[in-house]
KEKE-328915 format. One record per residue (C-alpha): chain; residue in one letter; y, x, z. Coordinates in steps of 0.02 Angstrom, whole numbers, plus 32768, in hexadecimal, padded with zeros to 4 digits. Example, Ala and Ser with C-alpha at 12.3 -4.5 7.8 and 13.67 -1.06 7.14 Angstrom:
+------+------+------+------+------+
: selo : miro :   py :   px :   pz :
+------+------+------+------+------+
:    A :    A : 7F1F : 8267 : 8186 :
:    A :    S : 7FCB : 82AC : 8165 :
+------+------+------+------+------+
***
This chain:
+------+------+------+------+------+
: selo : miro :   py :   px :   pz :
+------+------+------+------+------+
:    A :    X : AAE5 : 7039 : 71B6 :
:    A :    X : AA27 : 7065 : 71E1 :
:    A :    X : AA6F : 7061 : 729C :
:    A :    X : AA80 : 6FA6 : 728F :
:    A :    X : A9FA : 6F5E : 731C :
:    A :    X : A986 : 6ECA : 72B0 :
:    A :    X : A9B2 : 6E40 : 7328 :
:    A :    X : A950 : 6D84 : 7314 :
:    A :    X : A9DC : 6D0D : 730C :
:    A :    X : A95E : 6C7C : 733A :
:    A :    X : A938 : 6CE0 : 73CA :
:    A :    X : A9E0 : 6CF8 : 7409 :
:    A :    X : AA25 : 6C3E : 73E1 :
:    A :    X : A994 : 6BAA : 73FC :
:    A :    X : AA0F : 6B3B : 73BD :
:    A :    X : AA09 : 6B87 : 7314 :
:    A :    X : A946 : 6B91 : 7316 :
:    A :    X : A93A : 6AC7 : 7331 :
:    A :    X : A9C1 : 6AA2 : 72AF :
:    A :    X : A971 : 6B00 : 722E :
:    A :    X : A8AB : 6AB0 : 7257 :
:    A :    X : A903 : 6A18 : 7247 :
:    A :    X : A8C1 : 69A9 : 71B2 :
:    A :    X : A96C : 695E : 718D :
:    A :    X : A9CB : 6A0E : 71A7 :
:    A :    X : A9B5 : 6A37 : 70DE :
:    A :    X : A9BC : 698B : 7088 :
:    A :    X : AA63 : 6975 : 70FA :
:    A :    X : AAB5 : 6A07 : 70A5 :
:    A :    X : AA66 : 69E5 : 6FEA :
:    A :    X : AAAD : 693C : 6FFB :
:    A :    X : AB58 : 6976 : 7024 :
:    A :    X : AB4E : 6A06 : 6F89 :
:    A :    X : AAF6 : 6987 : 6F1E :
:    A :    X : ABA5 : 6908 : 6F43 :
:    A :    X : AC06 : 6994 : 6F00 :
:    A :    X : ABAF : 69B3 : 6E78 :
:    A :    X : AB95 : 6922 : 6E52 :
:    A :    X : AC58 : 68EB : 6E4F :
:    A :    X : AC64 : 6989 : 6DED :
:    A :    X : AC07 : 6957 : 6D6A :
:    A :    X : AC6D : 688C : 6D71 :
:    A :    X : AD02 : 68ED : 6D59 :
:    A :    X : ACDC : 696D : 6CD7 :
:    A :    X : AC9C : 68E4 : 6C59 :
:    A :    X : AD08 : 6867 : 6C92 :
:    A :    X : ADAB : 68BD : 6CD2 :
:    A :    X : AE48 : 6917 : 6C6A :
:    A :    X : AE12 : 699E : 6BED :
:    A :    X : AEA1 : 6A11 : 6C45 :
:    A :    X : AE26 : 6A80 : 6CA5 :
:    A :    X : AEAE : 6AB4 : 6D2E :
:    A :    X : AEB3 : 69F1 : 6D63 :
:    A :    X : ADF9 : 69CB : 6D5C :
:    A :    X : AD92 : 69D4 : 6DF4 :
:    A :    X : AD08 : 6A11 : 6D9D :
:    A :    X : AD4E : 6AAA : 6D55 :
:    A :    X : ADAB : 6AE1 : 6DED :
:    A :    X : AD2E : 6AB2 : 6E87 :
:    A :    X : AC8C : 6AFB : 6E17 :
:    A :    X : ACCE : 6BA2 : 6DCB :
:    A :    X : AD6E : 6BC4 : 6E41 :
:    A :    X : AD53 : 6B91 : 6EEC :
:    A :    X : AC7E : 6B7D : 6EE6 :
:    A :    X : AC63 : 6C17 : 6E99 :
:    A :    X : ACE5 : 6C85 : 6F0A :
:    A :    X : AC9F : 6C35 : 6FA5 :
:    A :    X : ABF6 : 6C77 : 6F4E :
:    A :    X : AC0F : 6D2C : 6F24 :
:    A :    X : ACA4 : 6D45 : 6FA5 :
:    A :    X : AC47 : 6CFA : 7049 :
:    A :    X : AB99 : 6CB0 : 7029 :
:    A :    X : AB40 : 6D32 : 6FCE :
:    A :    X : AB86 : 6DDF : 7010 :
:    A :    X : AB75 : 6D95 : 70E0 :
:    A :    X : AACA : 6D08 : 70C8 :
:    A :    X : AA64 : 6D38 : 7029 :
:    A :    X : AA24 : 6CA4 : 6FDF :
:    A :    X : AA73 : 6C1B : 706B :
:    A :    X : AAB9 : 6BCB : 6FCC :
:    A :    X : AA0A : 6BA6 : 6F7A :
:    A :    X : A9D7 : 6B5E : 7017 :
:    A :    X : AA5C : 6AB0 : 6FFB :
:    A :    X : AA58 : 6AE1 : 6F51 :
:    A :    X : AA6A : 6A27 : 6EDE :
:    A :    X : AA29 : 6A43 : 6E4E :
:    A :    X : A978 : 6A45 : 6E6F :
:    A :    X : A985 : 69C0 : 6F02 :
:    A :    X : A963 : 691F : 6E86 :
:    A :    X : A8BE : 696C : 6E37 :
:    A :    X : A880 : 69A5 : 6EE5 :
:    A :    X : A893 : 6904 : 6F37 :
:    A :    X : A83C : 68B9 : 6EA5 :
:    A :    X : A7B8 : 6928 : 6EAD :
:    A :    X : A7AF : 691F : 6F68 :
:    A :    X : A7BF : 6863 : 6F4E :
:    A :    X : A829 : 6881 : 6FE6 :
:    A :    X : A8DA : 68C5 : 7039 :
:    A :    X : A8CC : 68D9 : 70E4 :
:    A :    X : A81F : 68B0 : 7135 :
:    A :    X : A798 : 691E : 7107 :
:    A :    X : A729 : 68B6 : 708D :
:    A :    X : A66E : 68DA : 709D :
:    A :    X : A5FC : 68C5 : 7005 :
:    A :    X : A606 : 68F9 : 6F44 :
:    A :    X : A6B6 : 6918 : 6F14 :
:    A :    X : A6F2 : 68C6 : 6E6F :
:    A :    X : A6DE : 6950 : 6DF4 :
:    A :    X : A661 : 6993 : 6D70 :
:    A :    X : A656 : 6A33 : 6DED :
:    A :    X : A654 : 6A9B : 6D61 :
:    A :    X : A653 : 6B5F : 6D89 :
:    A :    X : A6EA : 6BBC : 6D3E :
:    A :    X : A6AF : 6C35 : 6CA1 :
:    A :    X : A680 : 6CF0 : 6CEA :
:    A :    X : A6E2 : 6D3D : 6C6D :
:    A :    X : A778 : 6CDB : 6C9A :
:    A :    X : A75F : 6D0D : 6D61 :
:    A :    X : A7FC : 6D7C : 6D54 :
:    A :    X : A8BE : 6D76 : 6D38 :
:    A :    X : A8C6 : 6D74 : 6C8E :
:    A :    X : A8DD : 6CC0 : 6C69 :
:    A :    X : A96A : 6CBF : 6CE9 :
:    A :    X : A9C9 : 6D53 : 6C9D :
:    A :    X : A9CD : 6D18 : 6BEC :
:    A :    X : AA12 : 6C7F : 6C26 :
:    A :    X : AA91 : 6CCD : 6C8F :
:    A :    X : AAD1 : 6D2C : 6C0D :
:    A :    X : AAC9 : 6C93 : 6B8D :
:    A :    X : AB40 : 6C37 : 6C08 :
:    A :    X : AB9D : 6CE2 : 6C1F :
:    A :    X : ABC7 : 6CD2 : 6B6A :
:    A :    X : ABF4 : 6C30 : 6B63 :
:    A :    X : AC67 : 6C4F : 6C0A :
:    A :    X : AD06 : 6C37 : 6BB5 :
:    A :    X : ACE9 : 6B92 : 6B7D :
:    A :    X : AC8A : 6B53 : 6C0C :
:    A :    X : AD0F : 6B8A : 6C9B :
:    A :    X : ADB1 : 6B21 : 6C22 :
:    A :    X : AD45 : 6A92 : 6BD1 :
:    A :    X : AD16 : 6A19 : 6C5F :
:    A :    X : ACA8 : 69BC : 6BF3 :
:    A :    X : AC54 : 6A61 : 6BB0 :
:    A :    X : AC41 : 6A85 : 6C6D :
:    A :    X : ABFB : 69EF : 6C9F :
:    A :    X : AB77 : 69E2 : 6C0B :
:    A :    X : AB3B : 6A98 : 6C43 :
:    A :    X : AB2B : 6A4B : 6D02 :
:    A :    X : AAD9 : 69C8 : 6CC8 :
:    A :    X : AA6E : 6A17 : 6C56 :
:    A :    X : AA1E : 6A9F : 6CFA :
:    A :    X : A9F1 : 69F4 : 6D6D :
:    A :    X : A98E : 6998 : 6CCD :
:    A :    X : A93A : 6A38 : 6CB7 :
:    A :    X : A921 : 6A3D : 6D7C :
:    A :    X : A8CC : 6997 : 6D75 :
:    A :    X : A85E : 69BB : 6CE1 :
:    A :    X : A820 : 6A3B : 6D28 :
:    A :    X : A803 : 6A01 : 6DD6 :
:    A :    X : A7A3 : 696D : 6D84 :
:    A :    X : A745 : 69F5 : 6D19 :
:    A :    X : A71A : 6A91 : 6DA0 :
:    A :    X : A6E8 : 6AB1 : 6E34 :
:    A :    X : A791 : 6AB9 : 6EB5 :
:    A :    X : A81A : 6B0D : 6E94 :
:    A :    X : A7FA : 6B75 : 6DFE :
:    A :    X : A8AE : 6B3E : 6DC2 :
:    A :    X : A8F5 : 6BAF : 6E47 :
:    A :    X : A885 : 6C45 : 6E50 :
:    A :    X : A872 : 6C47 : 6DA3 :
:    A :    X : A8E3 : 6BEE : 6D1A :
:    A :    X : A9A9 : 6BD3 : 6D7C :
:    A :    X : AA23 : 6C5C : 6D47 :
:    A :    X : AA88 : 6C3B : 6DDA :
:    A :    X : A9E5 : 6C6B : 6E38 :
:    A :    X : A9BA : 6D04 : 6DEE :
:    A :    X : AA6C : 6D5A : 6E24 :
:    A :    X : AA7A : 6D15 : 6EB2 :
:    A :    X : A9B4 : 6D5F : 6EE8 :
:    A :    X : A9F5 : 6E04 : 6E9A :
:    A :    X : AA85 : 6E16 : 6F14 :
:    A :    X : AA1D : 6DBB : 6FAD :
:    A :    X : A9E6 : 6E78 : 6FBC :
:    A :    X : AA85 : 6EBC : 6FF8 :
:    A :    X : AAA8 : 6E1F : 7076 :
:    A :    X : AA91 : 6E49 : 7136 :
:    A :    X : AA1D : 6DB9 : 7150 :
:    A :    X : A97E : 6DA4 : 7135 :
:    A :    X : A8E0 : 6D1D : 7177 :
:    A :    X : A836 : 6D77 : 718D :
:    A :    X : A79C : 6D6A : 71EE :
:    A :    X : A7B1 : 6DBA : 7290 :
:    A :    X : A710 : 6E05 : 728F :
:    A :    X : A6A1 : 6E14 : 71FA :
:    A :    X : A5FA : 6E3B : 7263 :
:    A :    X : A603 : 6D75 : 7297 :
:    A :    X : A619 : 6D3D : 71F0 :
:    A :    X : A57F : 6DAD : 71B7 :
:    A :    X : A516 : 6D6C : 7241 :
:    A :    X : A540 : 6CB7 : 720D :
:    A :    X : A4D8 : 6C47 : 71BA :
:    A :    X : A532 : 6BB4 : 7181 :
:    A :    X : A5CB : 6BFA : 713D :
:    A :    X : A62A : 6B64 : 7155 :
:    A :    X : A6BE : 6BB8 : 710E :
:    A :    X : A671 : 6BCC : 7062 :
:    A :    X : A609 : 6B11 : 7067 :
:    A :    X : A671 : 6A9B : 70CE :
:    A :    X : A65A : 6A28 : 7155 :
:    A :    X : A69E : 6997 : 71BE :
:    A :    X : A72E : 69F9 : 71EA :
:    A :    X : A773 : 6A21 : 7152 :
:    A :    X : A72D : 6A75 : 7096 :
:    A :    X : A6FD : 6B04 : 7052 :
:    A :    X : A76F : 6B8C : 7011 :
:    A :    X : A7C4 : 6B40 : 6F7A :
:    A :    X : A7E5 : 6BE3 : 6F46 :
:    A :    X : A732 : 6C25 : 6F3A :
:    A :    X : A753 : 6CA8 : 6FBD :
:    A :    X : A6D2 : 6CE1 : 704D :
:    A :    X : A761 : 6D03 : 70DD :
:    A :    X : A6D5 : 6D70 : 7127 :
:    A :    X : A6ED : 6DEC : 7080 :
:    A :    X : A7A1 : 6DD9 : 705B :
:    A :    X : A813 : 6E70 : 7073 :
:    A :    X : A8A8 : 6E3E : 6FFA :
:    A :    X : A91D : 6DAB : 7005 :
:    A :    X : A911 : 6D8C : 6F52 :
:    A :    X : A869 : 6D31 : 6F77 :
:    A :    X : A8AB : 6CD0 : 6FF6 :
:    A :    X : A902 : 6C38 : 6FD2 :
:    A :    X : A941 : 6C16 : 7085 :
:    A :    X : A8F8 : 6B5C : 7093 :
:    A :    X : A8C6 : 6B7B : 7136 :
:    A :    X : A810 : 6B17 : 710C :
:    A :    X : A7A5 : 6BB2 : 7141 :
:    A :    X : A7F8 : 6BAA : 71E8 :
:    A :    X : A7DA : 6AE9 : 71F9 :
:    A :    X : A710 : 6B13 : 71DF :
:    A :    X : A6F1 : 6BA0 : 7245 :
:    A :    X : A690 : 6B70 : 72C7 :
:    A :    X : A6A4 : 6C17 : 7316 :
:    A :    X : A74B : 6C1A : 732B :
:    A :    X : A74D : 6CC1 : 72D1 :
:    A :    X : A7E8 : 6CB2 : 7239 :
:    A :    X : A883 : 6D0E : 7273 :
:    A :    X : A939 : 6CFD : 721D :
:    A :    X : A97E : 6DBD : 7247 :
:    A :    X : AA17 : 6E1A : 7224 :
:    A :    X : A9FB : 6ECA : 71D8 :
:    A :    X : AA51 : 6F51 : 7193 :
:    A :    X : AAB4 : 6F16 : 70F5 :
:    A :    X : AA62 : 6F51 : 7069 :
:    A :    X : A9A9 : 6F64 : 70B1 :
:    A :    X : A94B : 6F1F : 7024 :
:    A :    X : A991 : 6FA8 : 6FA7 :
:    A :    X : A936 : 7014 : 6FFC :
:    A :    X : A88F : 6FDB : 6FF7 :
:    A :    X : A838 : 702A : 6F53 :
:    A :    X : A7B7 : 6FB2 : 6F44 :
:    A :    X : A7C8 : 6F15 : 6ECC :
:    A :    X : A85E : 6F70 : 6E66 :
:    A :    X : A844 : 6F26 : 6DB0 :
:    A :    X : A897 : 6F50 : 6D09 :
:    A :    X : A8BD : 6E83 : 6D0F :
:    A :    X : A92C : 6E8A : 6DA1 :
:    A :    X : A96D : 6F33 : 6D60 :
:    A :    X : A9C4 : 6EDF : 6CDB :
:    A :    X : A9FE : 6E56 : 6D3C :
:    A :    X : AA67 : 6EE7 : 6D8D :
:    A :    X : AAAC : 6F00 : 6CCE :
:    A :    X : AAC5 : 6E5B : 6CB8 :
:    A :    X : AB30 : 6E46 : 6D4F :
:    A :    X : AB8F : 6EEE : 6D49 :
:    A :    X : ABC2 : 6EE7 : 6C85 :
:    A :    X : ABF4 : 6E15 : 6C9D :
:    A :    X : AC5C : 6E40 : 6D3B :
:    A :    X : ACAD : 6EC8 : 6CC8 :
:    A :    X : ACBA : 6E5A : 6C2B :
:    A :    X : ACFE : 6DC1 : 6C7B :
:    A :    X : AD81 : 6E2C : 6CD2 :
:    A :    X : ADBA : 6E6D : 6C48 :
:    A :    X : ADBD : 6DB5 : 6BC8 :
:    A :    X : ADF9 : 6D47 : 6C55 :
:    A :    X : AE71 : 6DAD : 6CCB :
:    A :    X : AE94 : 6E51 : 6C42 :
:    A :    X : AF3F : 6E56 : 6BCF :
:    A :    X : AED9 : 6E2A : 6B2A :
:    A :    X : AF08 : 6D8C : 6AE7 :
:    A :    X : AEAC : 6DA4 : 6A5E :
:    A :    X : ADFF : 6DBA : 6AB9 :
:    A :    X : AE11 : 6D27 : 6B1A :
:    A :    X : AE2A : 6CAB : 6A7F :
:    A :    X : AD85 : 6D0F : 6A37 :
:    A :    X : AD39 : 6CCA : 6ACE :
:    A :    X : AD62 : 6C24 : 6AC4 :
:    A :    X : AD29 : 6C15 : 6A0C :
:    A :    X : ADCA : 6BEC : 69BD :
:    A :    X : AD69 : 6C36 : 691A :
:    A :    X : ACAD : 6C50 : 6907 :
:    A :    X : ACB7 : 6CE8 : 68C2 :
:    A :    X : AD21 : 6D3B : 694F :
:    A :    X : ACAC : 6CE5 : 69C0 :
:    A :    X : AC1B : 6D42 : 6987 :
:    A :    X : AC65 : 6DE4 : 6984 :
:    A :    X : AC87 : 6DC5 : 6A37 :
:    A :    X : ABD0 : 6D82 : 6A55 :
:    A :    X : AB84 : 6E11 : 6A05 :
:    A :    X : ABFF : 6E86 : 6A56 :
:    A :    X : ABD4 : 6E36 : 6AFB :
:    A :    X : AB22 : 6E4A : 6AEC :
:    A :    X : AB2A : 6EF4 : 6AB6 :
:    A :    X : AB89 : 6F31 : 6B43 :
:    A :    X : AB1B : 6EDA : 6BBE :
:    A :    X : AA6C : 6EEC : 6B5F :
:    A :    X : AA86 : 6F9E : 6B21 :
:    A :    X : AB19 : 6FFD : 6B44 :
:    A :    X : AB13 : 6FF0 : 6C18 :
:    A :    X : AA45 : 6FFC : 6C16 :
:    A :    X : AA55 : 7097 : 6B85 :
:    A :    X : AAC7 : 70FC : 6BF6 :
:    A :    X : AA4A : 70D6 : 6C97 :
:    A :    X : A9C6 : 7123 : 6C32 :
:    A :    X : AA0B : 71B3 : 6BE9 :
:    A :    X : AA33 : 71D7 : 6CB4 :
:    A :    X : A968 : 71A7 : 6CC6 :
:    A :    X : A942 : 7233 : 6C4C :
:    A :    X : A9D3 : 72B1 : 6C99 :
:    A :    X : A97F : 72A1 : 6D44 :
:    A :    X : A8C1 : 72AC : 6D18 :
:    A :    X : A8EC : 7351 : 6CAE :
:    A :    X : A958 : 7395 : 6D4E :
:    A :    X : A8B0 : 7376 : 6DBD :
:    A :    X : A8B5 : 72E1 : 6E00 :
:    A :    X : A810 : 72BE : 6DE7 :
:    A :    X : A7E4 : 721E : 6E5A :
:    A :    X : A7B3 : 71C6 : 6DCE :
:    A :    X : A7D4 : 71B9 : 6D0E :
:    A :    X : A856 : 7196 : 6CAA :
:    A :    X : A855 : 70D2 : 6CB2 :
:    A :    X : A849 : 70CA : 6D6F :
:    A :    X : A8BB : 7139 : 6D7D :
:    A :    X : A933 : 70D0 : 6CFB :
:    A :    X : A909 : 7039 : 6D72 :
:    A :    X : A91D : 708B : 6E1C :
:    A :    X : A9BC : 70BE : 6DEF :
:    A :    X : A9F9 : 7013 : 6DB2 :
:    A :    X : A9DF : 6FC6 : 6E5E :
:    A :    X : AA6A : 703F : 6E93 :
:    A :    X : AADD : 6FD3 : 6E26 :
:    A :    X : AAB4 : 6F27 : 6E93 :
:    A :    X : AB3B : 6F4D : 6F10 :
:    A :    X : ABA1 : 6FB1 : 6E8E :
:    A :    X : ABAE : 6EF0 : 6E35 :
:    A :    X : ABBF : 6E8A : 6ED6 :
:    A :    X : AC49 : 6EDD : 6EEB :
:    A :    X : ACA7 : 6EDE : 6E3E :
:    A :    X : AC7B : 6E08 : 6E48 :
:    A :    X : ACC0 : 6E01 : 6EF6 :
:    A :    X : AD6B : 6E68 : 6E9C :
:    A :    X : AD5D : 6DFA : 6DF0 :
:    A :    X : AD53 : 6D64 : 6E6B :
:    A :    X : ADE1 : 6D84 : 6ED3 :
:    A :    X : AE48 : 6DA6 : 6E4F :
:    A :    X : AE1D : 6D08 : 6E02 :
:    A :    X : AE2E : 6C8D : 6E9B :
:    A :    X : AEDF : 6CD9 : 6EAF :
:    A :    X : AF0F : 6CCB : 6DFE :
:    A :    X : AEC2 : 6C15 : 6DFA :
:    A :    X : AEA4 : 6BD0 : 6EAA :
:    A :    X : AF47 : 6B65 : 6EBD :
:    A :    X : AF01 : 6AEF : 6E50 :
:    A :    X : AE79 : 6ABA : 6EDF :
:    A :    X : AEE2 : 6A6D : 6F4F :
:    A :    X : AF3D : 69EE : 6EA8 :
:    A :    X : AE9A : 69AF : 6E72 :
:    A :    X : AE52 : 697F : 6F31 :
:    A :    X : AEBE : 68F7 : 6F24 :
:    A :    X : AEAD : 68CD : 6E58 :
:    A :    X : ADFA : 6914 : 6E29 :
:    A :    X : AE00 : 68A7 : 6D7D :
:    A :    X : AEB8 : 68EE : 6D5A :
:    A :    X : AED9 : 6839 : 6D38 :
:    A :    X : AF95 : 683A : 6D99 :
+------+------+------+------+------+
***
């Protein structure tokens, strides 16, 4: 893989470059996602309870989410973030804006996002809340539509509230996996040389001009070196006025390489992702009738042996084993660093290790449930 040549794709195809310094380039594709959704929603509060007929059920959790972790993730990193919906409403609000860049102060408190929150935990926990509650949100539309809901509201509050897209870097749960695996993807957009960005003043990149805004992601493009700061909204390459922002194919799996910025947050995001991918193989596709209807709460009880099983698998179990491995290799002389580095270097090795049991647990899931795509195109209510 490290004999892959780094090639600029915006380089190589001009016709790329001006589509994607185009204002309307990223409102175009939010507003097609947003549609979706959108309908999504309509039909999950509106539509049949029967989640195999519902068009929210089936085009959000069978044929968005395969498309996801099958194609979009593994091959383009965060490309899904970038027409992503559910933060579109509360940054055109605060943009006071959709298309056209709109100059002057943008219609929010500006608030700064809480230091101690500057990290992935906030993301994971509500990951694995949703994982939890997976059972009933992929068969109850109007479970499923509530939860979809409930992320733009929360989207819009906090656009209204922070400073830019805090939602995103900080607070989505689709987000945080989706950065986590961004590593792995052979894609990446960096500054094609960082000595120009150090001699530059302005730093339109980070403060915005008449070309387009600032990073909403609170990224400086002339320090990033991982995808999972990157949001792919193509602003920093609107700025530049040096024409010096790059979108490159690599070697798959670059980023795990890189030592710097591994944290014990994103370390247990691979946890998270691993032990779900397991767990929700084994409840919705596995032989065990029994687990399944624990799942889907037909008794509270038996729900919250599951929950507390769940978490304890995830939380303890996966992370326990990890550092009794930590310990194993610092006594056998590895002696880079100590014990909890170790425990979190190691962890990143699990990142493709989980793409690649979701890309399985999807597959097997489109193929066990996909045929119900093509019914509800032409009924999404499941009205007849």
């Amino acid at each position: 893989m490290s004999g892959i040549p780094r090639t600029d794709l915006l380089t190589r195809y001009p016709w790329l470059k001006r589509a994607l310094q185009s204002r309307a380039f990223q409102p175009t594709l939010m507003m097609v996602t947003l549609a979706v959704f959108t309908l999504a929603i309509l039909t999950g509060l509106f539509g049949t309870p029967a989640g195999s007929r519902n068009f929210g059920i089936i085009f959000v959790w069978i044929v968005w989410w395969a498309l996801l972790i099958i194609g979009i993730v593994p091959l383009a990193g965060r490309l899904w973030c970038a027409m992503c919906p559910i933060p579109a409403p509360g940054e055109w609000l605060q943009r006071r804006g959709v298309v056209e860049r709109v100059m002057g102060r943008p219609f929010t408190r500006g608030l700064r996002w809480p230091r101690r929150l500057k990290n992935m935990w906030l993301q994971n926990f509500g990951f694995l809340g949703v994982a939890i509650f997976s059972a009933i949100i992929l068969t109850r539309p109007q479970v499923s539509a509530w939860v979809l809901l409930g992320f733009v509201v929360i989207g819009i509050a906090l656009s209204l509230l922070y400073e830019r897209r805090v939602f995103c870097k900080y607070v989505c749960p689709v987000g945080g996996f989706i950065g986590l695996y961004s590593l792995v993807a052979p894609t990446e957009l960096r500054v094609k040389d960082p000595a120009i960005c150090a001699s530059h003043r302005s730093k339109d990149c980070v403060t915005g001009n008449e070309r387009g805004y600032g990073c909403p992601w609170l990224a400086y493009p002339g320090s990033l070196t991982r995808n999972i700061d990157c949001g792919l909204c193509t602003e920093c390459l609107k700025t530049c006025p040096m024409d010096n922002i790059g979108l490159f194919i690599r070697a798959p799996g670059s980023d795990l390489l890189k030592p710097k910025g591994r944290r014990l947050d994103e370390a247990y995001k691979a946890f998270i992702m691993l032990g779900c991918a397991l767990l929700y193989s084994a409840v919705l596709l596995g032989p065990w009738g029994w687990l399944k209807s624990w799942a889907n709460m037909q008794t509270p009880g038996h729900w919250a042996l599951y929950a507390l099983g769940f978490i304890t698998f995830v939380l303890l179990v996966l992370p326990g084993l990890f550092w009794l491995v930590a310990q194993l290799a610092g006594r056998a002389g590895d002696q880079r660093a100590g014990a909890r580095q170790l425990f979190v270097d190691y962890a990143y090795a699990l990142v493709p290790l989980g793409l690649a049991a979701w890309i399985a647990f999807s597959f097997s899931f489109v193929l066990t449930n996909g045929s119900y795509a093509l019914a509800v195109i032409s009924d999404p209510f499941g009205w007849g």
